[in-house]
C-alpha positions in Angstrom: 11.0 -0.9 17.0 12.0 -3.9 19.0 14.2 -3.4 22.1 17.7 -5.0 21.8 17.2 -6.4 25.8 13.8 -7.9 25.2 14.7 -9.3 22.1 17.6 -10.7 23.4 15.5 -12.4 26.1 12.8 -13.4 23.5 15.7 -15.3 21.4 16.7 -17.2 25.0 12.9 -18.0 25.8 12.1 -19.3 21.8 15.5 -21.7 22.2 13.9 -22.7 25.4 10.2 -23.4 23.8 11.9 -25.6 21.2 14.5 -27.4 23.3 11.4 -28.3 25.7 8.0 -27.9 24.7 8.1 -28.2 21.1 10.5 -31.2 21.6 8.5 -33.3 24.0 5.3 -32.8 21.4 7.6 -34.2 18.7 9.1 -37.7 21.0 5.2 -38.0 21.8 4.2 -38.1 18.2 7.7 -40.0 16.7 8.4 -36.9 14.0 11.3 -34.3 13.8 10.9 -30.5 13.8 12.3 -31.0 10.3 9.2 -32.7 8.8 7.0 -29.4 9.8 7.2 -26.2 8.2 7.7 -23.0 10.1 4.2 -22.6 11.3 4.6 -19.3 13.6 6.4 -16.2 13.5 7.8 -13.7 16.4 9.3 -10.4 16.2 12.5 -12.4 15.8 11.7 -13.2 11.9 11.2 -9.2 11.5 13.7 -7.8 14.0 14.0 -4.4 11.7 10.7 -3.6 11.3 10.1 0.4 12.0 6.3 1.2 11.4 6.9 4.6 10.3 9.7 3.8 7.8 7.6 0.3 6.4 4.1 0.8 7.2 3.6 4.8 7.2 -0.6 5.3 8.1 -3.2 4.8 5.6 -2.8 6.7 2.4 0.4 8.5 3.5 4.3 7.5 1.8 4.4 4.3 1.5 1.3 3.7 0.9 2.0 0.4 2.3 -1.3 0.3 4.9 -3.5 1.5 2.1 -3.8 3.8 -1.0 -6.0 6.1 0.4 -6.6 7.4 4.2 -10.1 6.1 4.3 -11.8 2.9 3.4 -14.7 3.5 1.0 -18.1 2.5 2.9 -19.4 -1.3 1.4 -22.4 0.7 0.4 -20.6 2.5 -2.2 -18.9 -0.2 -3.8 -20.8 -3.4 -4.6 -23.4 -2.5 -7.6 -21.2 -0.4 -10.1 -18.7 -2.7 -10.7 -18.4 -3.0 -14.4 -18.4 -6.5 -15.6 -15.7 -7.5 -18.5 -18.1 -8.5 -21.7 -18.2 -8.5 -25.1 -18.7 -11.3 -27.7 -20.7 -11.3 -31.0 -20.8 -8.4 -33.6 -21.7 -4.6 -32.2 -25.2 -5.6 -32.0 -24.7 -8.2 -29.8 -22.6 -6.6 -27.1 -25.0 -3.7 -27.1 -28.1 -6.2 -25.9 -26.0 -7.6 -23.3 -24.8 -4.4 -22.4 -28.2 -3.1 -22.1 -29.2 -5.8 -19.6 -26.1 -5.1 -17.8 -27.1 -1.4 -17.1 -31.0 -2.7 -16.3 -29.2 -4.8 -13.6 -27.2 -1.5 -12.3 -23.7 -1.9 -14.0 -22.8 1.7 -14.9 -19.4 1.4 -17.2 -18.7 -1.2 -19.6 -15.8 -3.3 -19.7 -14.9 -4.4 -23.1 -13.9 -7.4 -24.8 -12.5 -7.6 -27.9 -12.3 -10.7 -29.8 -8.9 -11.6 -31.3 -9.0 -10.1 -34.7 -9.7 -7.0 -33.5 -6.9 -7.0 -30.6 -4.2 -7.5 -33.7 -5.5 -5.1 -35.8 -7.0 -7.2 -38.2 -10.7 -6.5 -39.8 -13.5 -9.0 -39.7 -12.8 -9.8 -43.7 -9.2 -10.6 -43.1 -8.2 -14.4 -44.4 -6.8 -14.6 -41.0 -10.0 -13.4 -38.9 -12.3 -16.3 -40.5 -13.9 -18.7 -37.8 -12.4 -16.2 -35.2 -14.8 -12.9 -35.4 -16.7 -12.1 -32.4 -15.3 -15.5 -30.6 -13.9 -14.3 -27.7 -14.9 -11.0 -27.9 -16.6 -7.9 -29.9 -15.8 -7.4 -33.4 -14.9 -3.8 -33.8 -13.3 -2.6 -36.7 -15.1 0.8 -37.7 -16.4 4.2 -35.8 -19.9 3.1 -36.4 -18.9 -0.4 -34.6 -17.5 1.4 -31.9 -21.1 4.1 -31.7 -23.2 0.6 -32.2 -22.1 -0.7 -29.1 -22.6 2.5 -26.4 -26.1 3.0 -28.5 -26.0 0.4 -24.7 -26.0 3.9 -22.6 -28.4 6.2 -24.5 -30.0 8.5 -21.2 -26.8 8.2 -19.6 -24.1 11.2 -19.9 -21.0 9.6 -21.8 -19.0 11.9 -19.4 -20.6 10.1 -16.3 -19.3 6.3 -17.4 -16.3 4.8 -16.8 -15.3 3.0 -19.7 -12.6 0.4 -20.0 -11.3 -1.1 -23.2 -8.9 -3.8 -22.7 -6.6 -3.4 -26.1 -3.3 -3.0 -26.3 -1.0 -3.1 -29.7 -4.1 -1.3 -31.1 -4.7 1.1 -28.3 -4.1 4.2 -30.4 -6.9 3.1 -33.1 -9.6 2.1 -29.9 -8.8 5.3 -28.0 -9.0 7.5 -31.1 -12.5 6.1 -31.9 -13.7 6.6 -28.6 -12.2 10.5 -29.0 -13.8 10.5 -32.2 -16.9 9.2 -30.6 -17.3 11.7 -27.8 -16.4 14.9 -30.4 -19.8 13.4 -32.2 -21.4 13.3 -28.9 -20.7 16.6 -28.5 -18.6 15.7 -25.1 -15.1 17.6 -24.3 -12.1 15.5 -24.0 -11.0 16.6 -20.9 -14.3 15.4 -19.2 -14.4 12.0 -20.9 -12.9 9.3 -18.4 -12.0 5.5 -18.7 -9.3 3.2 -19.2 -7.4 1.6 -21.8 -4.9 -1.2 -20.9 -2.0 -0.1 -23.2 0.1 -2.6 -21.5 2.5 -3.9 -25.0 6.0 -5.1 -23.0 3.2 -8.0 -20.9 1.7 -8.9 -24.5 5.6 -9.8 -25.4 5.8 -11.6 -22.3 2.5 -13.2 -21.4 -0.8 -12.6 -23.4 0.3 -12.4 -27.2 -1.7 -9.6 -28.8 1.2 -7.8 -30.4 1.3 -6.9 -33.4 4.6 -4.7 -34.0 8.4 -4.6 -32.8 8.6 -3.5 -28.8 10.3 -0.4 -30.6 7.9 1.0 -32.4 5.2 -0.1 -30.0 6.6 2.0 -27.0 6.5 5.2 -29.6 2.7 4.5 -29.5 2.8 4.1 -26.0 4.6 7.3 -26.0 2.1 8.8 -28.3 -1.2 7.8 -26.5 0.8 9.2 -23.0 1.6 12.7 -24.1 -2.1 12.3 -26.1 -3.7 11.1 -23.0 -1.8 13.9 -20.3 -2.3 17.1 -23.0 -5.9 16.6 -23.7 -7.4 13.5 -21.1 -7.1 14.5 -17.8 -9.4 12.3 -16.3 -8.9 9.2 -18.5 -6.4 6.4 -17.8 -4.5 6.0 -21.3 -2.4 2.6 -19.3 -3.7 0.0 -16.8 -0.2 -1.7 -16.6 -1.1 -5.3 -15.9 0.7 -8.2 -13.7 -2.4 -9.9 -14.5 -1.9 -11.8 -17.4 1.5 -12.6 -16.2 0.9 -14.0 -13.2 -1.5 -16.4 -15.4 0.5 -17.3 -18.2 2.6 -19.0 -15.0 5.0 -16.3 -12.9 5.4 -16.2 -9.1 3.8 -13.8 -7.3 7.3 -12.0 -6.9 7.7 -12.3 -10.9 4.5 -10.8 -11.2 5.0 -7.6 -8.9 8.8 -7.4 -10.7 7.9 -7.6 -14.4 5.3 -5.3 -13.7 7.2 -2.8 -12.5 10.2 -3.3 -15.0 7.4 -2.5 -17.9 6.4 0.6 -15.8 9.7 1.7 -15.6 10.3 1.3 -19.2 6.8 3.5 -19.6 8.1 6.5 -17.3 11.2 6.9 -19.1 8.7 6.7 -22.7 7.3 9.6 -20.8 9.9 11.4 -19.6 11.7 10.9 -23.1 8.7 12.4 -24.8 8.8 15.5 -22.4 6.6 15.1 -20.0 7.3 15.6 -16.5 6.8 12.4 -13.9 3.6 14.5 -12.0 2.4 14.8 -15.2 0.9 11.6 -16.2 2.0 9.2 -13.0 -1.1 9.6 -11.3 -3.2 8.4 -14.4 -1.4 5.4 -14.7 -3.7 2.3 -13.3 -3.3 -1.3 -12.6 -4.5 -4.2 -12.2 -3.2 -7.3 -10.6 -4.2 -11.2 -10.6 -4.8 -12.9 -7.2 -3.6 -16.7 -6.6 -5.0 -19.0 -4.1 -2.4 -18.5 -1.0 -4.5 -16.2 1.4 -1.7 -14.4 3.3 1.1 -14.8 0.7 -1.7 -13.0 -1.7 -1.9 -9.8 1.2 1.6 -9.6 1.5 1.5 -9.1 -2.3 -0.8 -6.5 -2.2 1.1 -4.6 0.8 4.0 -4.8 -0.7 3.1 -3.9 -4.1 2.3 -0.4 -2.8 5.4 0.0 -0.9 8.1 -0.6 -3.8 5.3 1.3 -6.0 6.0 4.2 -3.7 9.6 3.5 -3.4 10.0 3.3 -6.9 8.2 6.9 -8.3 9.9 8.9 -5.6 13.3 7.7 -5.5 14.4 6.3 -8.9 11.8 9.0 -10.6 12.2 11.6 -8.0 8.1 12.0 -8.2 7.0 14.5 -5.6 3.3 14.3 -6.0 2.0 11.7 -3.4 -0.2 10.6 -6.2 2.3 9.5 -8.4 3.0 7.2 -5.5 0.0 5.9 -4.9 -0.5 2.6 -6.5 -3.9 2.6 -8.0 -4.4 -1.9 -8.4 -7.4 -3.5 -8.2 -6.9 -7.2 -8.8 -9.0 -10.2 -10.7 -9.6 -13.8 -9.8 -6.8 -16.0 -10.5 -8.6 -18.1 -13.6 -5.7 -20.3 -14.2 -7.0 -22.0 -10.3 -10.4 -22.4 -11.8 -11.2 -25.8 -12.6 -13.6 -28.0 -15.2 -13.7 -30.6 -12.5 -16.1 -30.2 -9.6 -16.7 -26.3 -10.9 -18.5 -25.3 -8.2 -15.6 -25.3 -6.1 -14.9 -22.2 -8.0 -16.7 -20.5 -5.5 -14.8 -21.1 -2.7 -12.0 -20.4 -4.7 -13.0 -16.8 -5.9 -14.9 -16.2 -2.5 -10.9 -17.0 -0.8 -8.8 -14.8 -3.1 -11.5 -11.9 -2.6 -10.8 -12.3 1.0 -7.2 -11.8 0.2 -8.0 -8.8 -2.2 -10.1 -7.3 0.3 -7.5 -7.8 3.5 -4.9 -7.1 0.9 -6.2 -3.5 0.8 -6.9 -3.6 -3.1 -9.1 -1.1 -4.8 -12.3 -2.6 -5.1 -11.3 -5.5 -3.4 -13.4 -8.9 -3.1 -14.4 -9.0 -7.1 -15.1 -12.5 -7.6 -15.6 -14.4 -11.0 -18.0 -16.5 -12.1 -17.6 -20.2 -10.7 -18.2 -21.5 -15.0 -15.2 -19.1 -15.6 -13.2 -23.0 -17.0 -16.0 -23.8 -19.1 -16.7 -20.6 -21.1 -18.5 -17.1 -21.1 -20.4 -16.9 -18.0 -24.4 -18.0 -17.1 -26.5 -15.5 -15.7 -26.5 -18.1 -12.8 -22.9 -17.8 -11.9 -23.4 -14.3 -12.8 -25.7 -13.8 -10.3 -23.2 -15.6 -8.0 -20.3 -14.2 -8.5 -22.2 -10.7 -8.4 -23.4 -11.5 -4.8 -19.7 -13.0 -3.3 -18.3 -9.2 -2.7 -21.5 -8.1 -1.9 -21.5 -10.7 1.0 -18.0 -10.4 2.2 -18.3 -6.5 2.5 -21.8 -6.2 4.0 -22.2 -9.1 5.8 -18.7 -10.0 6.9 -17.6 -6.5 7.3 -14.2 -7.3 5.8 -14.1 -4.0 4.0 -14.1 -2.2 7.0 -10.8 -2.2 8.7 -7.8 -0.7 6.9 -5.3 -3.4 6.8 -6.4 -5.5 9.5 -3.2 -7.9 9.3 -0.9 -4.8 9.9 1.8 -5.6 12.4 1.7 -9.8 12.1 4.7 -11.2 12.5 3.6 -13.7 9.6 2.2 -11.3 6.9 5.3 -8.6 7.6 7.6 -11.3 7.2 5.8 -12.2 3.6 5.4 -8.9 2.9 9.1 -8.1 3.4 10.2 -11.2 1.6 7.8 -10.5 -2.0 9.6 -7.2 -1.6 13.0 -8.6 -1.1 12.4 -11.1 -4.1 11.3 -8.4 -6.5 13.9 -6.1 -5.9 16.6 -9.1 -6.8 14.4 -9.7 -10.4 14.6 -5.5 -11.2 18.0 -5.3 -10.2 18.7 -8.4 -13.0 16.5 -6.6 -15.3 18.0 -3.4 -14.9 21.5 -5.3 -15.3 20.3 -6.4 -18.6 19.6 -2.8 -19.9 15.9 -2.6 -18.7 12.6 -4.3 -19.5 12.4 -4.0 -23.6 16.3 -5.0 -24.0 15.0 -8.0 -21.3 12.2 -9.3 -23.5 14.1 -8.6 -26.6 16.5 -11.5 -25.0 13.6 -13.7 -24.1 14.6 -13.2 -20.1 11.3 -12.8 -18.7 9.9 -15.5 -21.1 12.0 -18.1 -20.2 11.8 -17.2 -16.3 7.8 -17.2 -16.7 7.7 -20.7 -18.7 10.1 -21.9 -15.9 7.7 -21.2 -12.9 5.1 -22.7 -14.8 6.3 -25.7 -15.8 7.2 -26.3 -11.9 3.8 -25.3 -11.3 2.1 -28.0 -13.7 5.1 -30.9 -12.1 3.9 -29.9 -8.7 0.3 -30.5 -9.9 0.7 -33.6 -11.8 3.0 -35.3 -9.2 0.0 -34.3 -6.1 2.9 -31.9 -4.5 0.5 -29.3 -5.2 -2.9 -30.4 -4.0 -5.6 -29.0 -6.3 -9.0 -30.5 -4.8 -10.9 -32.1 -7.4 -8.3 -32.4 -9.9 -5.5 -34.6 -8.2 -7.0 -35.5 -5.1 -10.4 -35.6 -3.8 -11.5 -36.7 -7.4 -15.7 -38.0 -7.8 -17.8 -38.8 -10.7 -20.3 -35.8 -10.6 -23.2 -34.6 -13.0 -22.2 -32.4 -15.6 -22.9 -28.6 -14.1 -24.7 -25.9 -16.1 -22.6 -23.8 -18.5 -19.8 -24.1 -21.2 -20.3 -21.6 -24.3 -22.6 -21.6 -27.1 -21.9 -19.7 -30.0 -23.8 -17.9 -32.9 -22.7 -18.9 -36.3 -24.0 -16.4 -37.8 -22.1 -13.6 -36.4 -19.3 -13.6 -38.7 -22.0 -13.4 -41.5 -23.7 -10.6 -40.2 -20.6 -8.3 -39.3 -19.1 -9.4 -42.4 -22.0 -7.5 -44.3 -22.2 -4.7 -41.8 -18.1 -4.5 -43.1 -18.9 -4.5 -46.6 -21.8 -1.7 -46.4 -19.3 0.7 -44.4 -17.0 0.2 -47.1 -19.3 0.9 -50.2 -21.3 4.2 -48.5 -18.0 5.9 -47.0 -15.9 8.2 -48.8 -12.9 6.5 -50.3 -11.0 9.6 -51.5 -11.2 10.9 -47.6 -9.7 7.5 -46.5 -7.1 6.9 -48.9 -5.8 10.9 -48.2 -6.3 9.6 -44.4 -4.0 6.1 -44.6 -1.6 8.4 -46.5 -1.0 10.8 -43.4 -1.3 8.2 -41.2 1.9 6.7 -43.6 3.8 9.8 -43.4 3.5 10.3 -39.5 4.2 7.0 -38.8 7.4 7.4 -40.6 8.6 11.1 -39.1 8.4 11.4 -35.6 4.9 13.6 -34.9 2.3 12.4 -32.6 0.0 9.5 -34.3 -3.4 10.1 -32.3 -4.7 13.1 -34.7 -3.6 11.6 -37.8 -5.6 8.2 -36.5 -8.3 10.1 -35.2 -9.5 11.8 -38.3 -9.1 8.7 -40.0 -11.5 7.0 -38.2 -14.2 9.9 -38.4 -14.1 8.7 -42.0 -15.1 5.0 -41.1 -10.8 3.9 -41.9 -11.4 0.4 -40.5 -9.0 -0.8 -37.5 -7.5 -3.2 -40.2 -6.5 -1.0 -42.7 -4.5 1.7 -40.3 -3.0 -1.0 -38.1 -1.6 -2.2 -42.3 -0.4 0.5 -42.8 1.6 0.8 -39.4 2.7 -2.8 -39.9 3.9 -1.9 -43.2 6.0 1.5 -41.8 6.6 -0.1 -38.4 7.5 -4.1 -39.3 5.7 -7.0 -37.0 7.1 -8.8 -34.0 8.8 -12.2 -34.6 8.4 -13.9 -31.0 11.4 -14.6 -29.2 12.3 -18.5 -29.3 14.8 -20.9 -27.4 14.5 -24.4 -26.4 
């Protein structure tokens, strides 16, 4: 794109700038260039840039501008945002959910607390003090029908539901199958998302529940489940997320991500299906630190080696298998106790990145009490209002990537990309994602960044404003979390009533094919399906797979 001549003369006329300008400024001030970092770019620092090989247009291979051709009016996007909830037994969630719809949300988001996310039941020795803590308790059909009793008057068909679960996906998606036959809603016009995302759990978050093995059958399972009879439902949101909190680089974040897709399209292809087949269903979602431009180049380049990636290692030839659909979250792990309100800045910054970052949905912000506990309707309210600002009063939503073609944010962008490709190319070397977990590789790389993070923090390196510098005495602010004690009383009963009024012969004969299937090689979603019609709790199918399938022993060094 650059010509050789006038890059040759723009080399001569930088050496020039810093033999003469830059150096008188530096003997006026007594410094030396190197106590400064590089704090401008040229087209020197990206002399093989080619827009139509790295850029492409908006929503055309690779994807790199933008996803899609057209940015989405900010009228469109600000009030049907669903908002991640759920806490209490069934009951509870339902209120709250009700509110949320009176206030305009249109899908639910749903929160699971831990017993449920490892297959346990509320009455499990190892649920007690935990049930409905840090999310819903949900461990039956009528659980699951309790809590979108939320969207009575509204066609199931019309919301957009996501379930974030994982190592029990194939028990939450088969009750919300089971839920829409009762509704008398086809599967094919039912549409949502559940995460599905096991190899991060290994890695970053913890919910697992059985070997990565067995786990990628289900994964395999709930794919050809999902592509044969869900057409408009997203059975994975592959997440860098929860990575990129438990401590990774922005690099490690984009790489392990795309190592565990990788690992998911061969599941795929393994199980027969064909890459156009279930590619374009697959979702993501990304986490967003606090360095604005690094946090764009992130974005920009997590479309392009998205691109790269289907098409030429997959050999994908339908653009949408291409696209990368990735939305991203605040960064919680830079929200602090101290001085909590400025929170605000800090989710109203990395929305600004999300947004100029092209993501979908960009400039979600969370709620400023995020460190303390489950939201106010204050921050709420707040957070609620940041995107609403930044797209309709700023206009940042306007401009399809408005950084295109800076020296600086090419630069980034080429170097994330750079970086990642060294991590999948170690990855790969190591016989792919599972084989790399199984050997504790991305766990140890991930603990490493983050115990460099928390030195850099501790030692001030790393200035986090509030915390280790800029620290004040200031009044406590409004929020932290109050919980119910009663709700593990109340579900506990609610457990015990299903128990006694269902039909025990059905769900003994149902745990028994749910045995056998496990153990052959046949899809798992039917047999798990009819079971829970019969009101077979999430613990006792998840037993019985733990009993055919093992469970996962973490991976330890020191």
């Amino acid at each position: 794109m650059f010509d050789k001549t006038k890059m040759e003369k723009l080399e001569k006329q930088n050496q020039d700038w810093k033999t003469d300008c830059l150096q008188k400024s530096l003997d006026k001030i007594k410094m030396k260039a190197d106590h400064f970092p590089k704090q401008f770019y040229t087209p020197l620092d990206i002399r093989d840039f080619d827009h139509a090989r790295d850029l492409g247009f908006p929503g055309d291979y690779p994807f790199t501008m933008a996803t899609h051709p057209t940015a989405i009016p900010a009228e469109f996007l600000v009030g049907a945002r669903a908002r991640y909830s759920g806490f209490g037994t069934p009951e509870d969630t339902r209120d709250h959910f009700k509110f949320l719809v009176s206030k305009g949300f249109t899908g639910p988001s749903v929160a699971f607390d831990l017993p449920t996310q490892i297959g346990y039941d509320s009455d499990h020795p190892l649920a007690a003090g935990e049930v409905g803590k840090i999310g819903v308790a949900c461990c039956t059909l009528r659980d699951m029908e309790v809590i979108f009793d939320a969207f009575q008057g509204l066609p199931m068909e019309n919301l957009r539901t996501s379930f974030t679960c994982n190592a029990q996906t194939v028990v939450i998606l088969a009750m919300y199958a089971a839920l829409a036959e009762k509704k008398g809603v086809a599967l094919n016009k039912i549409t949502g998302t559940t995460q599905n995302d096991i190899l991060k759990e290994y890695v970053a978050r913890g919910t697992y529940i059985f070997p990565p093995g067995p786990s990628m059958r289900l994964v395999a399972d709930t794919l050809v489940f999902g592509t044969k009879y869900l057409p408009r439902f997203n059975v994975m949101s592959i997440s860098s997320y929860h990575i990129r909190e438990a401590g990774a680089t922005a690099a490690q974040e984009l790489a392990f991500m795309f190592a565990n897709t990788i690992a998911y399209v061969e599941a795929g292809l393994k199980a027969g299906l064909q890459v156009d087949d279930f590619a374009p269903r697959l979702s993501y979602l990304g986490g967003c630190g606090s360095h604005f431009f690094g946090e764009v180049a992130k974005f920009r380049a997590a479309r392009r080696i998205y691109a790269r990636l289907m098409k030429e290692r997959f050999g994908a030839k339908d653009p949408d298998s291409m696209r990368l659909r990735y939305p991203s979250g605040n960064a919680a792990h830079t929200f602090t106790v101290r001085k909590p309100l400025n929170n605000i800045v800090r989710a109203t910054v990395q929305g600004m990145s999300t947004l100029l970052g092209g993501c979908m949905g960009g400039g979600y912000a969370v709620a400023y009490d995020e460190a303390l506990g489950l939201y106010t309707e204050k921050s709420r309210r707040v957070a609620d209002d940041t995107p609403r600002i930044l797209r309709m009063e700023a206009r940042l939503g306007d401009m399809i990537d408005p950084l295109a073609g800076s020296y600086y944010v090419e630069y980034l962008t080429n170097q994330v990309e750079e970086e990642v490709w060294k991590i999948l190319q170690k990855i790969d070397s190591l016989g792919g994602a599972v084989k790399a977990i199984e050997r504790g590789y991305m766990q140890q790389e991930i603990a490493r960044s983050a115990y460099q993070y928390q030195q850099e923090v501790e030692s001030a390196k790393r200035v986090i404003v509030g915390v280790n510098k800029f620290v004040e005495e200031e009044d406590p602010v409004e929020g932290g979390m109050t919980f119910d004690p009663t709700v593990e009383e109340r579900h506990l009963a609610i457990l015990a009533k299903v128990k006694k009024e269902r039909d025990n012969h059905k769900v003994r004969a149902a745990l028994d094919k749910i045995r056998s299937t496990a153990e052959g090689t046949e899809n798992l979603m039917g047999p798990v399906i009819e079971a829970v019609k019969v009101q077979t709790t999430m613990g006792e199918i998840c037993g019985v797979l733990r009993e055919v399938f093992g469970e996962y022993q973490p991976h330890t060094q020191f």
